[in-house]
N, C-alpha and C positions, 0 to 999 in steps of 0.2 A: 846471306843473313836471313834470318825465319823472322816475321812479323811477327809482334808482338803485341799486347793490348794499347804501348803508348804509344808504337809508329800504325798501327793499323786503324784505323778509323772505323771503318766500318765491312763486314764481309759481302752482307750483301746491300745493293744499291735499295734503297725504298720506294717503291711504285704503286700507283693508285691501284695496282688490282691487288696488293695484299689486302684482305679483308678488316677493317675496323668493328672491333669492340667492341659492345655498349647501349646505350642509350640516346639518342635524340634529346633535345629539350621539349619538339614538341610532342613526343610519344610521350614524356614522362608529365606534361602540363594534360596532356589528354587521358592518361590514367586517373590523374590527380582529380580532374571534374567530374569524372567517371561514377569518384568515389563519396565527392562532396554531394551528388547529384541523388547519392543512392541512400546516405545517410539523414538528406533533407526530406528523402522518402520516407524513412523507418522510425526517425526520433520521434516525431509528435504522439506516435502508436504508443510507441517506449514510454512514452514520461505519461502518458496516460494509464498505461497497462501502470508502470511505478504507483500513480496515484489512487489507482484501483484497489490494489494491495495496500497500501499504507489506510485508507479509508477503512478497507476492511476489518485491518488488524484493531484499528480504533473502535469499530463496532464490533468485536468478539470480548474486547477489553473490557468496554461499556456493559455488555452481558455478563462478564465472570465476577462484573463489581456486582450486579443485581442480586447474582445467583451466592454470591459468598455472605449475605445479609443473613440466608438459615444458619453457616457456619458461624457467624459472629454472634448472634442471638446466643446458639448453644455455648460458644466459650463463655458469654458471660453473665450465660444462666437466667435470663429473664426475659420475657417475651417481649413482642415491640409490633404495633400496629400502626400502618402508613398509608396515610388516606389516598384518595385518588386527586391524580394533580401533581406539577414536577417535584421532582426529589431535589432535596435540598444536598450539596457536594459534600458537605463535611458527614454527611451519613454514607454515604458509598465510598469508602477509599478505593484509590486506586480506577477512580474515573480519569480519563483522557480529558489535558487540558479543552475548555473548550465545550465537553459535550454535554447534553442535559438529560434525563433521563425524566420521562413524565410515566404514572399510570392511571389507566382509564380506569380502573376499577382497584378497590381500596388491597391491600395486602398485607395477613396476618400473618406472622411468626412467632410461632411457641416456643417455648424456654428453650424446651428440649430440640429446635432447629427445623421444627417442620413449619411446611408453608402453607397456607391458601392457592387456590388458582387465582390467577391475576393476568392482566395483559397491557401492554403499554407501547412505547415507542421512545428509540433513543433518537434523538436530532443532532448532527454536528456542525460544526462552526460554519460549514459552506449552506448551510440547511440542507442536507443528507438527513433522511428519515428511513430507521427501519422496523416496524414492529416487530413486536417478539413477546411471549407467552411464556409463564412462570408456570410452571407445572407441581403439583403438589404430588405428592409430600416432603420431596427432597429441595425444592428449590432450583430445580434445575430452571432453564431457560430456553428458548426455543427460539428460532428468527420465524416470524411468520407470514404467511403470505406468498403465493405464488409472484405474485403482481412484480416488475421492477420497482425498487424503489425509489422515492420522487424525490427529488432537489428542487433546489429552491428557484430556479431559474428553469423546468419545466413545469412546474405547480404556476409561475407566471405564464408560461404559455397560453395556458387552458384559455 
């Protein structure tokens, strides 16, 4: 009679030098640190590099409000003079919750959408400062200054 799979058990015996398969617990707990160890390295860069960019995009925002004041003048045809000292929110739409926008020097806008030179500085909720320069005659805007610029917690250092 030929064995079959219900009278045959097994062909061949099992012995410790067949090779095993796989993983360890502790190679796979040692990976595991490995990777925790590397990510506790890299996050804080990360969420800084993230805050870096989010700050920034807020201060571009802050400038295309500044800079869009010639465009609004000329949609609606009348000129508009803004003295020096912070801009009140309900004139710049489309300012970032939060920021404030001040200028040191006063800024006129013609009907027809053209600017004065001016200069000022946006501030944001962490106290982030960044100057920038209104350039005439389009209204453009400009970030100015070589310098880093200061927060509010190294303007305390000094």
């Amino acid at each position: 009679m030929t064995p079959t799979s219900a009278t045959c058990r097994a062909s061949k015996p099992v012995t410790w030098a067949t090779p095993v398969r796989g993983f360890t617990l502790l190679e796979l707990v040692v990976v595991l640190a490995l990777l925790a160890l590397a990510t506790a390295l890299v996050a804080p860069s990360g969420f800084r590099m993230i805050a870096s960019w989010q700050r920034a995009t807020e201060v571009d925002a802050s400038l295309q409000a500044v800079a869009a004041l010639g465009s609004g003048a000329a949609q609606a045809g009348r000129a508009r003079a803004l003295e020096a000292g912070p801009i009140a929110g309900d004139v710049l739409p489309g300012l970032p919750a939060g920021w404030q926008v001040e200028l040191d020097a006063p800024l006129a806008i013609q009907a027809n959408g053209a600017c004065s030179d001016s200069h000022g500085r946006v501030r944001g909720p962490d106290g982030h400062e960044q100057p920038f320069q209104v350039l005439a005659p389009f209204c453009r805007t400009r970030r100015s200054g070589d310098a880093p610029a200061r927060t509010a917690s190294s303007a305390l250092a000094r």
